[in-house]
Structure formats: C-alpha cells, structure tokens
N, C-alpha and C positions, 0 to 999 in steps of 0.2 A: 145645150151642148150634147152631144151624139156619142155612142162609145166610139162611134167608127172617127170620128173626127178627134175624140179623145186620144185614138189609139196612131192616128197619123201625125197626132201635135208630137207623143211621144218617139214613133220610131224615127223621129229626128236629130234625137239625140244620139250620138256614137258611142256604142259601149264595147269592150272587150268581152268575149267569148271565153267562159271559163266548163272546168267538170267537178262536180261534187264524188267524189268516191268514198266510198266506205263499206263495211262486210255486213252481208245481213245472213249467220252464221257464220259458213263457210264461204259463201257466194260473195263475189266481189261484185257488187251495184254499184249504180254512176244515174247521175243527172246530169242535165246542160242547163245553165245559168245565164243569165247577163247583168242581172242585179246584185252586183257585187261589189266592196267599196272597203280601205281601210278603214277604221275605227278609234284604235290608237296606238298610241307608240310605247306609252310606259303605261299600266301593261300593253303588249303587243296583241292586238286584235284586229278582225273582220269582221266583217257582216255580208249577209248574202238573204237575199229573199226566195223562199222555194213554197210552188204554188202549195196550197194546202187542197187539193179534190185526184190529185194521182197517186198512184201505188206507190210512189218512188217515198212521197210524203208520211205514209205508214209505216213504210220501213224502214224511214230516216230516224222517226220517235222512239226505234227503240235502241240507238247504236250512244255513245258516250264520244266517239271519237271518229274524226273524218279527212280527208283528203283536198285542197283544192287545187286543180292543174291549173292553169290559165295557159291557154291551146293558142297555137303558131299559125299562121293562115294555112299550113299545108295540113292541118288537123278537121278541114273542114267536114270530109265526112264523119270521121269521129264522133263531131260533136250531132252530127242529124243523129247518128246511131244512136246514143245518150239522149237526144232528145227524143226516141220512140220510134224512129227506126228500127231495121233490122241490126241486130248485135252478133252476124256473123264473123267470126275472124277477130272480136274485138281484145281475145285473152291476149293474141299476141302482140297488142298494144300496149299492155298496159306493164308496169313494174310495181315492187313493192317496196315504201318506203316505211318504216318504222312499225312494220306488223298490217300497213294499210298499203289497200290496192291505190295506184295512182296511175296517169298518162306517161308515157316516156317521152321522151322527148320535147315536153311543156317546156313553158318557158321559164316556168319558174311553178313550185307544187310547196304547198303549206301545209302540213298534220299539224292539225286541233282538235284540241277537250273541246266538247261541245257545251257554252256556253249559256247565256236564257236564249228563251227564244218564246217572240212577241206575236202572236193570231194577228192579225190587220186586214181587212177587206180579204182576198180569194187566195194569198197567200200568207207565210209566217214569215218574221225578221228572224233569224239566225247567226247568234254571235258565236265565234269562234274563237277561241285561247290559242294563239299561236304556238307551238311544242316545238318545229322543228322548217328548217326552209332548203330544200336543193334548189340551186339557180341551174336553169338551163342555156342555152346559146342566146345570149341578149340582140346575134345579130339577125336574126328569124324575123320574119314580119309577124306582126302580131294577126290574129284574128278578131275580125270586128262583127259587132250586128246593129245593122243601119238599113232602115227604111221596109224589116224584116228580110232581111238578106245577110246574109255571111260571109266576106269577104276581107280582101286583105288590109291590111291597115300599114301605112307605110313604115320606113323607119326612120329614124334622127340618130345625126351621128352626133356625139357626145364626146 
C-alpha cells in the first residue's frame, strides 16, 4: 500500500471543516482542522488531531485553553487562510468568546480547558473539556472536506 493510495482511500471520507483558536500572548492564532469528533457527553468532550511538525503545533503546547469554530460553507476562504494561507483581513473575522479569539459567524464555537493530549504518528490526539458553546445559524451549509477540497455540505431540515 502507497501513501498516495493511502491518502485517496482516506479523502473519501467526508468530514466538516472546523478552526482551532487560541492566544499565543496577546496574538490571537487559529489552525484549520478536519480531524475532529465528539468524545463524550458526561463529562463533555472533543477531540481533534493537529499535525505535530508546524508552528501552529508549538504554540499550541503552550496555551491551557482553546476555541473551536466549525465553519459554514461561506467560511471557505477562512479556513485556506488558517490553513497557511495569507491571514490578511482575518482580525475582522473573528470574535471573542470567553477571553478567546473565535470565527464569527461559525456554526456553532466550543472553549475548552485543554485536556491530555496523545503524540500518534505525524500528529497529536487533543482532548478538549468543553467550558462554554454559542450555536450559530444551524440553517448555513456546513463546510466539508472531500476528496481534498472544500466545499459545501448540504443541509437537512429537521
């Protein structure tokens, strides 16, 4: 098996497009995600995988507490920016929920105590103690990433 066949057995799965936020001092950082999942319900947890070989990851070790957006299909630039794009323009994005920088208009944004967190092959597991939830418009399309592409995810009416 190949990574490249590895990597195409995976991006067949559909996942939602989320942002990790949190301050490294005064600076408000953000990652982009797709490895993200709840954990459980009593206590209230996440988990999220963030690679371990970029800066984001250095300066993730040292914060206790963090932010996660899960971004709308209209956040797509957004999240290229977070993922290492250019980060022009992106303060006026964002809001602050509970002393932490977060996306506006997500679909829903989580602050958490930062939890263990597990080394595993080229990234780390990251559990997150949920503290605090604003829901945003649940009628938004969600943002997806599939087949490495970013796009919309439908919706279900409920």
């Amino acid at each position: 098996m190949t990574t490249e066949i590895f990597k195409q057995a995976l991006g067949r799965f559909a996942t939602g497009v989320c942002v990790v936020n949190f301050l490294d001092g005064d600076v408000a950082e953000g990652v982009t995600i797709s490895a993200f999942s709840s954990l459980s319900l009593a206590p209230q947890k996440v988990l999220f995988c963030l690679g371990n070989q970029g800066k984001s990851q250095q300066r993730f070790q040292q914060v206790d507490r963090f932010s996660i957006s899960i971004l709308t299909a209209e956040q797509t630039v957004l999240a290229y920016q977070f993922a290492g794009e250019s980060r022009d323009g992106i303060e006026s994005q964002l809001m602050t929920v509970d002393g932490l920088p977060a996306v506006r208009d997500a679909l829903a944004v989580l602050v958490c105590a930062k939890g263990a967190s597990y080394p595993e092959g080229d990234h780390d597991i990251v559990i997150g103690d949920v503290q605090q939830i604003v829901l945003g418009d649940s009628q938004k399309a969600p943002l997806l990433y599939y087949r490495s592409t970013m796009s919309e995810g439908p919706i279900y009416e409920t």
